[in-house]
C-alpha positions as CSV (number, residue, x, y, z in Angstrom):
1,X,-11.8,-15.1,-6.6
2,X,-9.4,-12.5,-6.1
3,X,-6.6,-12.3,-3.7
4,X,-3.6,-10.3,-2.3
5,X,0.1,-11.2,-3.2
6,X,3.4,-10.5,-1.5
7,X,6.5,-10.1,-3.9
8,X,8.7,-13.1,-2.8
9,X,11.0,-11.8,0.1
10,X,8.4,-9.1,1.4
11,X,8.6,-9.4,5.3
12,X,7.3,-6.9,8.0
13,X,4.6,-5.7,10.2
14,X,2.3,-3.0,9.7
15,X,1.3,-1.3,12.4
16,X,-2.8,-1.2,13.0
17,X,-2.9,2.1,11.4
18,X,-1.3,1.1,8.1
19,X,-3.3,-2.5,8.6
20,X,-6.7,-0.5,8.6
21,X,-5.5,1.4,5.5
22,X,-4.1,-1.7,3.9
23,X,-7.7,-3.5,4.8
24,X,-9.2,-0.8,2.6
25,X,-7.0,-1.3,-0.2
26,X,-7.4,-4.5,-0.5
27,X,-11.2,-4.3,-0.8
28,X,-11.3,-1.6,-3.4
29,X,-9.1,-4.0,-5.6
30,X,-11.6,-6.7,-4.6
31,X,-14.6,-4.6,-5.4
32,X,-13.1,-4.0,-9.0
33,X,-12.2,-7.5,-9.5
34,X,-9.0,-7.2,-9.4
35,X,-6.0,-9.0,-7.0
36,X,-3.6,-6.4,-4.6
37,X,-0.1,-7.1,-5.3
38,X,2.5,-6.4,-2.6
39,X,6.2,-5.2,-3.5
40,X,6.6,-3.9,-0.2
41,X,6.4,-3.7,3.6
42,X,9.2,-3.0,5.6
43,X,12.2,-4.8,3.8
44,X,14.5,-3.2,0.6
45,X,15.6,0.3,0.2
46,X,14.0,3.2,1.2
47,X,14.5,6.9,1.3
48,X,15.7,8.3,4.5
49,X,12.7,9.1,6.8
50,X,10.8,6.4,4.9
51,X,8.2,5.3,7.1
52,X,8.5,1.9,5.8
53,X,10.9,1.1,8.1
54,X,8.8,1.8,11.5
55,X,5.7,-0.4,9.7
56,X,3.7,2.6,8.4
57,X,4.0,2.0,4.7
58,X,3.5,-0.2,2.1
59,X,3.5,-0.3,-1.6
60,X,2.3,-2.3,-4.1
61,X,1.2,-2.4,-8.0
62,X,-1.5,-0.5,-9.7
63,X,-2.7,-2.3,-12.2
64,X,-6.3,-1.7,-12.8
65,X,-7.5,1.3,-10.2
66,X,-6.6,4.9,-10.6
67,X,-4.7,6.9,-8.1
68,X,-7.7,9.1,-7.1
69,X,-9.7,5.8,-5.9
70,X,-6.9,4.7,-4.0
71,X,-6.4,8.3,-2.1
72,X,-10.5,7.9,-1.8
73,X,-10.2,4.6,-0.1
74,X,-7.4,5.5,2.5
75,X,-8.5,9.5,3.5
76,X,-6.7,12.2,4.1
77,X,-4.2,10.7,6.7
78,X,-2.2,9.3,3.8
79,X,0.4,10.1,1.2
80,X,-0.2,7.9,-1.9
81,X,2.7,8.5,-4.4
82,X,2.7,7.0,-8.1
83,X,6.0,6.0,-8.3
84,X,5.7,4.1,-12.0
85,X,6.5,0.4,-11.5
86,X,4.4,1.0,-8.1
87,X,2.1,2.8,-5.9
88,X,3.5,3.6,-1.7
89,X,1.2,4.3,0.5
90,X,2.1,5.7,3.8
91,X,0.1,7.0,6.7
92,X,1.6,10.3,7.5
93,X,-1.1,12.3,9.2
94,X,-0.4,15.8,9.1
């Protein structure tokens, strides 16, 4: 069975846009057999502007599923950045 993770000391809310993209990420990694790993959500350091801070981001590991199904999976509404040790994923509509 496969499950989703939260990096001890992750804390936050997402707002329901970012849940609804979340939702989808989750089941892609559970469609490839694979658990979702959480580093972040609205806690740690960010770059100015970051939308982490007002709940419209979240990133997490990688491991298994390539960029492109990822960008598939959340639409054109969000940025998905490979940022080596983990993927952010923020919905920034343009």
């Amino acid at each position: 069975m496969n499950a989703v993770w939260f990096k001890q000391g992750v804390t936050g809310d997402l707002r329901t846009a970012a849940q609804k993209g979340f939702g989808r990420v989750a089941q892609l990694y559970i469609s490839k057999g694979k658990d979702l790993f959480v580093t972040s959500i609205r806690e740690g350091n960010h770059g100015h502007g970051s939308l982490h801070y007002i709940g419209l981001a979240f990133d997490f590991r990688r491991e298994g599923v390539n960029l492109k199904e990822i960008k598939t999976a959340l639409g054109p509404n969000w940025d998905v950045i490979d940022e080596g040790s983990h993927v952010h994923a923020e919905y920034d509509p343009k």
